[in-house]
Each structure stands twice: as structure tokens, then as C-alpha cells.
N, C-alpha and C positions, 0 to 999 in steps of 0.2 A: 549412264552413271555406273562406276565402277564402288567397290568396296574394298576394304584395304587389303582384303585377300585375292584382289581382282576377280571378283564374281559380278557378273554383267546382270544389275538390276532390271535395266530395260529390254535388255533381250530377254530375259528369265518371265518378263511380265507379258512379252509376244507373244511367247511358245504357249505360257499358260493361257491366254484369248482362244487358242490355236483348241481347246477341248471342247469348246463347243462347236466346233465347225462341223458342217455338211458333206462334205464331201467323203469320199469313202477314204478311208484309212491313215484320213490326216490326225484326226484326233489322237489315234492309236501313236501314229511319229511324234506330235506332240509332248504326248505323255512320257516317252520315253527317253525324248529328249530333256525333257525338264530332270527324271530321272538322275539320267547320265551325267545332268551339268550339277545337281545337288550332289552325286557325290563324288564329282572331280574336284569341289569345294569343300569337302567334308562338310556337307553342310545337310540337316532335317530338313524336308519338302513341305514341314512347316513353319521353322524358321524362315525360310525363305521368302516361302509364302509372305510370314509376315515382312519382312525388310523390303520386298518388292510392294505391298499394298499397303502396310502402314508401319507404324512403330511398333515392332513387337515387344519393349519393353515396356510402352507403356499403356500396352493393351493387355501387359504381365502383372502391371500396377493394379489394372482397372479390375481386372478377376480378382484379386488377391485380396481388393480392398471391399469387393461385394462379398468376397467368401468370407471375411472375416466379419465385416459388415452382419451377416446371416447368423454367424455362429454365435454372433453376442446376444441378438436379439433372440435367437432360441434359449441361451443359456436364460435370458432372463424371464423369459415366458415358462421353463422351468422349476425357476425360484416361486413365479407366482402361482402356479400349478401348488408346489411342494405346502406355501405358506397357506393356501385354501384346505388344501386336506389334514393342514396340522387345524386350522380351526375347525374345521367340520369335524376333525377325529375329538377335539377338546369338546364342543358342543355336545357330539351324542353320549360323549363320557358323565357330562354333568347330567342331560336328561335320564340317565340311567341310575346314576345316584339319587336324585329326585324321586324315582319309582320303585327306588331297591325295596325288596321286602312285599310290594304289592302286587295282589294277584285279580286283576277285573276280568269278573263273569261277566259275561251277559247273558245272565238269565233270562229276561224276558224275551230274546231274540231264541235261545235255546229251547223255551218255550214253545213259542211261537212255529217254529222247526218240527220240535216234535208235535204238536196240534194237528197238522197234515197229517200225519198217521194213521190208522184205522187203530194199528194196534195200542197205540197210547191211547186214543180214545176208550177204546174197548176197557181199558184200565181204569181211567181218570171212572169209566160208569160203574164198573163195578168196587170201587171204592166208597160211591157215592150209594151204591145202592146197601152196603153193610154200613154206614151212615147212619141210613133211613130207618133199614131196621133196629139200629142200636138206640135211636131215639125212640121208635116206636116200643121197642122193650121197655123203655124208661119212661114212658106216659107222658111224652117232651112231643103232644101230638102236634103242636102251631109250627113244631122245629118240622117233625116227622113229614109234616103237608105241604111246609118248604123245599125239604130234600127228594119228597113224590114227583116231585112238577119240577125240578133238576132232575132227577133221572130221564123221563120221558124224554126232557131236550136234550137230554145225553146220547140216550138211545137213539133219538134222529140224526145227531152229529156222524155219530159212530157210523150208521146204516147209509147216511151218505159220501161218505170216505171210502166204507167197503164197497159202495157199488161202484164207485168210481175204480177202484183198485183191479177186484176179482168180478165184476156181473153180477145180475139178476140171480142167476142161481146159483151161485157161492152165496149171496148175501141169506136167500133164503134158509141152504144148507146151515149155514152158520148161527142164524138164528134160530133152528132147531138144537143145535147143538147146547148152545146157551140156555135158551131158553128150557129142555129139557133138564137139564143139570140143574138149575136154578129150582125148580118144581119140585126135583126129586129130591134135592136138599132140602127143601123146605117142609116137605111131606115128611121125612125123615126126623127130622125135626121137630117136630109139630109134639109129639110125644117125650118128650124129654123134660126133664129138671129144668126151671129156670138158670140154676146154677152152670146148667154144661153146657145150654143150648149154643151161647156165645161161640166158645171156640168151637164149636161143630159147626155153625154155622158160617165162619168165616175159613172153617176147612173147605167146607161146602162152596165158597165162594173163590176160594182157591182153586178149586179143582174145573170148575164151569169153565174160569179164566185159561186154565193149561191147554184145558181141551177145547176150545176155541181157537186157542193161538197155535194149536197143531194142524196136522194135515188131515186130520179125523174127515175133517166134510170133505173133503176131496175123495175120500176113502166111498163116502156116504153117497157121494156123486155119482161115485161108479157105479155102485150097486144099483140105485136108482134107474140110470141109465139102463143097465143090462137087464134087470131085474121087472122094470115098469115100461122104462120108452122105448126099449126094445123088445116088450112081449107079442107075442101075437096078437090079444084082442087091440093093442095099441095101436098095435100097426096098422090091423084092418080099420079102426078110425080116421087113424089119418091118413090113410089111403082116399078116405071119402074127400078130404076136401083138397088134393091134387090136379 
């Protein structure tokens, strides 16, 4: 079968079988002949192609109507994309007018948060312990032996936070530190006006708390260390039980 330009469909469909052959170097003739006869014909080697294996028009049909086919059904998968995000965008706009103006803590979570801390501990006791005394100055004693037996559980909260945090011997350190400051205010105190004692006292309670929450015991550490467990009679000690 010829074509009106006389291009030999069935020869053109031999030559092309001819590329898969075996043999050495027929493929290669093949190829070149299809070549050579596509453009004796002015003709694409896939034009031809198609006019030798099928209708290439309307296999020109059949893409053009999938392509368009494709591009609709994208366009409209983007309309419903576009119309989702205009409600989702309308939605968070009203939930934010709804909240405008409002600001929720969560305190008891913030709480809760800072309660792990040694050092908020350390606080929460000594707040508790100028409390006790300020009752105690005011002959408020049922208040006073309330806030006694809150500090104690304070002070074990507190001593179990620090040991976890810093060790045995920070925590020791540390309540020396305290516990000193505490004593020595007190003693300081002791002599004074009713009238002043208050705010000397809560100086005093001040000051316990700084010097706690510093590096003092570390400081105290050392010395200890250089001064005690690494003297000589110490040593010679614990030498005995190596």
C-alpha cells in the first residue's frame, strides 16, 4: 500500500521488523534505510511510524483528549484546594476574634514546672518560714504551729530536689549556709525593738536566701576539701581502711 505521496507503507513496515534482527549489521541497514526512505518522503520517522502502525491522527486525537482530559480535572482539584483554604483561612479568623483580647496562663502547669526546682523550693521555705515568725511575733501561736510543721515539710521537699540536683555534699554545704544565716539573723535580732525587728528580720531572710542561691558552698566545698579531706591526719585515716 502506497500513499498519495507514494511512500511505501508496507515496505517501510519490513524494514522497520528488520531492528530487531540478529544478525550482525542488518539492524544497523535497516535503520538507515527507514532513514533514507523517511526523507525521500519528507516525511518524520514518526509520522510514518504512525501511518505504517496505526492512524496517526487519531492517536493525535486520543493524547490531546487525555491531555485536556488531565488539565481539567487539575484545574478543578485546584478550585477545590483554593475553596478549602479560603474556609480554613475564614475559620481561624473567627476563632481569633472569639479569643481577641484573651490571654490564658497556666498557672498551675507553670507551677507545677517550677516545683522541680530546688531553687523555687528554697523560696516557697523561706517565705514560709518569715510566715511563721510573723505569726509567732503576733501571738497567732495555732497559726504559728501550722506554719512550724509546713516549714519542716518544706525543708525535706527542698533537701530532696537539692540532693537530686547537686549531691550529698552540696546539699550538706548548702545547709550550712542556710542554716547559719538563719541563726545569725536571729541571734542579731534577738536584741532589738519589737518595732524594727520585722524588717531586720526579713533582711536577714533575704540575705540566707542570696547566699544560698550563690556559689558560696561550692566555694566552701573547696576549702573543706583542701583544708579537711585533704590534710594529713585525714589522710593517714583513710589510708587505714584501703
Amino acid at each position: 500500500m502506497e500513499t498519495e505521496t507514494g511512500f511505501d507503507v508496507e515496505g517501510f513496515g519490513k524494514i522497520v521488523a528488520l531492528f530487531d534482527s540478529d544478525k550482525v549489521g542488518e539492524a544497523q541497514n535497516a535503520f538507515t534505510k527507514a532513514v533514507l526512505l523517511c526523507r525521500k518522503h519528507g516525511l518524520r520517522f514518526a509520522d510514518a511510524a504512525g501511518i505504517a502502525f496505526g492512524n496517526a491522527d487519531t492517536m493525535r486525537q486520543q493524547l490531546e483528549s487525555q491531555f485536556n482530559a488531565e488539565v481539567e480535572r487539575m484545574k478543578q482539584a485546584a478550585m477545590k484546594l483554593r475553596q478549602e483554604n479560603d474556609d480554613l483561612r475564614a475559620q481561624l479568623e473567627e476563632e481569633d476574634g472569639d479569643t481577641e483580647g484573651e490571654h490564658v496562663i497556666d498557672l498551675p502547669g507553670r507551677l507545677r514546672g517550677a516545683w522541680r526546682l530546688w531553687k523555687f523550693r528554697l523560696f516557697v521555705l523561706t517565705v514560709s518560714i518569715g510566715s511563721a515568725a510573723g505569726a509567732s511575733e503576733a501571738r497567732l501561736n495555732a497559726l504559728a504551729g501550722v506554719l512550724g510543721w509546713l516549714c519542716l515539710f518544706l525543708f525535706g521537699c527542698w533537701s530532696v530536689a537539692l540532693f537530686r540536683k547537686t549531691g550529698f555534699a552540696q546539699m550538706l554545704l548548702k545547709w550550712l549556709v542556710y542554716g547559719v544565716a538563719l541563726l545569725a539573723g536571729a541571734a542579731a535580732t534577738g536584741n532589738l525593738d519589737a518595732s524594727t525587728r520585722p524588717p531586720v528580720f526579713l533582711f536577714v531572710l533575704a540575705l540566707a536566701l542570696v547566699l544560698t542561691l550563690t556559689k558560696i558552698s561550692k566555694w566552701l566545698g573547696g576549702l573543706v576539701r583542701v583544708h579537711v579531706w585533704e590534710s594529713k591526719p585525714v589522710r593517714v585515716v583513710r589510708g587505714w581502711f584501703r
